[in-house]
C-alpha positions in Angstrom: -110.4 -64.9 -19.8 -110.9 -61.8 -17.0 -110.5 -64.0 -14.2 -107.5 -65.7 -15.7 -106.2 -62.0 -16.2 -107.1 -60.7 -12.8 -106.0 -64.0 -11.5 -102.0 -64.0 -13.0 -101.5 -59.6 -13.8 -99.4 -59.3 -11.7 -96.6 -61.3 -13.6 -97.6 -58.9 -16.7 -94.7 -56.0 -15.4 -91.7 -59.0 -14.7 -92.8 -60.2 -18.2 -91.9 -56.7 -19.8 -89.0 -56.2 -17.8 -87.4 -58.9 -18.8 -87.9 -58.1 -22.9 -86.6 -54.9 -22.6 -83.4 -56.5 -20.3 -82.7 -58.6 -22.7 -82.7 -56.5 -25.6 -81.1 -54.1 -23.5 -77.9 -56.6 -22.7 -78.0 -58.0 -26.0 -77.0 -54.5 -27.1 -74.2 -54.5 -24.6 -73.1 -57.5 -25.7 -72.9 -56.7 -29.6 -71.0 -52.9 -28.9 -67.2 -52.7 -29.5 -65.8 -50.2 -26.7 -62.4 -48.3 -27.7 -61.6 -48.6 -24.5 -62.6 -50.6 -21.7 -62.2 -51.1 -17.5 -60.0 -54.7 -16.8 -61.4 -56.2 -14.1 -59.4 -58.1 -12.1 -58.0 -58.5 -8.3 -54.6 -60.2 -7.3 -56.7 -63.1 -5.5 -58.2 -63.9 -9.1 -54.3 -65.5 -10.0 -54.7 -68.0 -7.7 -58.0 -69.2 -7.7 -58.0 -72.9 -9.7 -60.2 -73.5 -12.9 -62.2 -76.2 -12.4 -64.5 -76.8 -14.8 -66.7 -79.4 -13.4 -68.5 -76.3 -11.7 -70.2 -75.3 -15.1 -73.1 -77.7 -13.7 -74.1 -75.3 -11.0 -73.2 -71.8 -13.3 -75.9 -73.9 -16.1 -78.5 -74.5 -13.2 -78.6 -71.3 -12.0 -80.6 -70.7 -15.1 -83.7 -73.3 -13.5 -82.9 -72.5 -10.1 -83.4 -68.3 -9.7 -87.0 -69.0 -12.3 -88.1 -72.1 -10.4 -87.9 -69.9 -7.2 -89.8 -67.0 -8.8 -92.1 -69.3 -10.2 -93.4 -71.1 -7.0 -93.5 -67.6 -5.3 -95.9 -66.0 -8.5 -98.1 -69.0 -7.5 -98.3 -69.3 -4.1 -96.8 -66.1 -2.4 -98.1 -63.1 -4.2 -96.4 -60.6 -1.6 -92.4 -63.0 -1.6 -93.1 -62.9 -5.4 -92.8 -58.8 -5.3 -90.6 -58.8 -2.8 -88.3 -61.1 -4.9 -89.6 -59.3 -8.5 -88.2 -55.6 -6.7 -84.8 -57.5 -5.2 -83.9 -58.7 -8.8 -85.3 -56.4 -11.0 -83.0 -53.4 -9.1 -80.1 -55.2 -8.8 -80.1 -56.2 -12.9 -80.9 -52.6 -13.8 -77.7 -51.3 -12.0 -75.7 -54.1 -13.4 -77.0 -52.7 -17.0 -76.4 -49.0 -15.8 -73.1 -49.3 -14.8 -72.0 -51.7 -18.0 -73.6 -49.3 -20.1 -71.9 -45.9 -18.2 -68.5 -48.2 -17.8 -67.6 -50.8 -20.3 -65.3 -53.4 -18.4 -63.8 -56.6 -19.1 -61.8 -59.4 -17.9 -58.5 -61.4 -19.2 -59.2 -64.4 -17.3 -60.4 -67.1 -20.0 -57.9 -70.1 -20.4 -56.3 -70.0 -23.9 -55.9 -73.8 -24.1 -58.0 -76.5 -21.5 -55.8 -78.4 -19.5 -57.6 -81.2 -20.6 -60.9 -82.4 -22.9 -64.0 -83.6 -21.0 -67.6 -82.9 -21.4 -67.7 -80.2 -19.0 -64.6 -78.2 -21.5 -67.0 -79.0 -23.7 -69.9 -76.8 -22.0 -67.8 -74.3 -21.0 -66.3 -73.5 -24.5 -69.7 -73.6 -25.8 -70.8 -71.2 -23.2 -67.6 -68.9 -23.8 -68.7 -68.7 -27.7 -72.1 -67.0 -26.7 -71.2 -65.3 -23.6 -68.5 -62.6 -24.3 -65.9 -61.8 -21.2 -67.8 -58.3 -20.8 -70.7 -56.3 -19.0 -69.4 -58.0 -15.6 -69.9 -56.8 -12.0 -71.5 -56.8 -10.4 -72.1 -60.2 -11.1 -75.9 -61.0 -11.7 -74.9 -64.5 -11.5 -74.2 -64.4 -7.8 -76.5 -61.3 -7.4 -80.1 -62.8 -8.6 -78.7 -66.9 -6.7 -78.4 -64.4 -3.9 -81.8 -63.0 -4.4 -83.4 -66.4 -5.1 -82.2 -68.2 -1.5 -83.6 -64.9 0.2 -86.7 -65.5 -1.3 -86.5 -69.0 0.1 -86.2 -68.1 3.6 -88.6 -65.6 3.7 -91.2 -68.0 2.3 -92.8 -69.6 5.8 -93.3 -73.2 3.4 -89.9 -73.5 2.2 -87.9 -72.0 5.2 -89.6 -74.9 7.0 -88.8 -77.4 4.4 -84.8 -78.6 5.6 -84.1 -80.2 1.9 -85.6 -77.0 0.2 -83.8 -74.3 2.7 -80.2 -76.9 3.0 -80.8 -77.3 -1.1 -81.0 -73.8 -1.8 -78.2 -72.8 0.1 -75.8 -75.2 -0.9 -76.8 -74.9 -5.1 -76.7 -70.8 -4.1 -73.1 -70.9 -2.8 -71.9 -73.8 -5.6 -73.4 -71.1 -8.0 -71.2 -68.5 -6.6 -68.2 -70.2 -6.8 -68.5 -71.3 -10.0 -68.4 -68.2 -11.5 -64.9 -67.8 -10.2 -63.8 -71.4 -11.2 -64.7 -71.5 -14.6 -63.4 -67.9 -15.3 -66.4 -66.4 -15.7 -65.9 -63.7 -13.4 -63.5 -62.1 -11.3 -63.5 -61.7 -7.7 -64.3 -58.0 -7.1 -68.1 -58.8 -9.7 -68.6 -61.2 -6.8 -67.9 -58.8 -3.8 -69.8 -56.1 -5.3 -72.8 -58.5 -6.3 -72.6 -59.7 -2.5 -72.8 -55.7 -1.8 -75.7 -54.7 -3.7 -77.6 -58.2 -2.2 -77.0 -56.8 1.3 -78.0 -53.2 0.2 -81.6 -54.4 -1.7 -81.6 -57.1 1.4 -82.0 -54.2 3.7 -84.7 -52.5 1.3 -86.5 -55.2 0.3 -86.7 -57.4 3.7 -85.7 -55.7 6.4 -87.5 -51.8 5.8 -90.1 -54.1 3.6 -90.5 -50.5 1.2 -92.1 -52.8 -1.1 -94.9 -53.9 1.1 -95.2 -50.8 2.2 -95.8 -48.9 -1.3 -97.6 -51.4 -2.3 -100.6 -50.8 0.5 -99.9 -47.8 0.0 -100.7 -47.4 -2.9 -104.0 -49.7 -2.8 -105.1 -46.7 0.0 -104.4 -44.2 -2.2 -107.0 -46.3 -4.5 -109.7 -46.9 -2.1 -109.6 -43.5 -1.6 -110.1 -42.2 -5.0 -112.7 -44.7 -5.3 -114.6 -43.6 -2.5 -114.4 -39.9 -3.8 -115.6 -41.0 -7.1 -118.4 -42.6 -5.6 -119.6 -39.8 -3.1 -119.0 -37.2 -6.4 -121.7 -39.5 -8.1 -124.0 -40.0 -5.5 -123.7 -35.7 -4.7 
């Protein structure tokens, strides 16, 4: 049992991050604002609803875990990397729906026509209120998750893993446009934030950097509690 624990730890902190985000935008999602931001830019009038694209919006849910998943396994340094990059970005998104409550008139009132993929996307609609929007975690963490991909040395090199990433990433960012989930200014600022935490997390690599860091800071302490013994 100790060397399962010291084995998989380090998914203990994700674990309790994502409790108290969910409870967190579950709360969000349940308050009644008096008054609330629209969201909405003049491009979003012309963009077509096509709801076919409520197959990539439902994978994204597989595709940013799977991601995270292979890394907790097999990258232990891409898995913080990634951890940090969506972790920050979802913690904004909460801030800023919790500081300014914001919503969007986009939905349909009526489906042009009756399929099974209406069918998903009125199901979704029922569960999934038109608030707590940009910047879009949607496109934010399927940004996140095809960084994480080409940072990883096994699946940058892997054409069908890198080409498959990128093309569910972008299909998962246009679907939140053309099923009305979102409008586009949660994109643009979800495409802001990614190049922002980008630059943190990959570029300036703070995360590797606190994290030895902070394992020097341990020796250390270690070393002094030995030589205090020893005097």
């Amino acid at each position: 049992m100790n060397a399962f624990y010291k084995k998989y730890k380090h998914g203990i902190p994700l674990v309790l991050y994502g409790i108290i985000y969910l409870v967190w935008f579950f709360l969000l999602e349940q308050r009644t604002a008096r008054s609330a931001m629209v969201v909405h830019m003049n491009i979003d009038d012309y963009i077509p609803f096509c709801e076919a694209f409520v197959v990539p919006y439902l994978l994204w849910f597989a595709y940013v875990p799977a991601v995270l998943l292979y890394l907790f396994f097999h990258d232990r340094d891409g898995y913080w990397k990634n951890a940090v990059f969506l972790c920050t970005g979802m913690t904004v998104f909460l801030v800023i729906s919790t500081c300014i409550p914001n919503v969007h008139h986009l939905r349909l009132r009526q489906f042009p026509r009756e399929n099974v993929f209406t069918w998903l996307i009125a199901r979704l609609w029922s569960t999934d209120t038109p608030t707590n929007l940009f910047p879009s975690i949607h496109v934010f963490n399927s940004l996140g998750a095809h960084f994480a991909v080409l940072n990883n040395g096994t699946l940058r090199c892997n054409k069908k893993v890198r080409y498959g990433s990128l093309a569910l990433c972008i299909s998962i960012i246009l679907s939140t446009m053309l099923i009305k989930q979102h409008s586009m200014f949660d994109v643009l600022t979800a495409f802001i934030m990614g190049a922002v935490m980008y630059g943190v997390v990959y570029n300036l690599d703070l995360v590797t950097v606190w994290r030895y860091s902070h394992s020097y800071q341990s020796v250390k302490r270690a070393r002094k509690r030995i030589r205090i013994k020893i005097g």
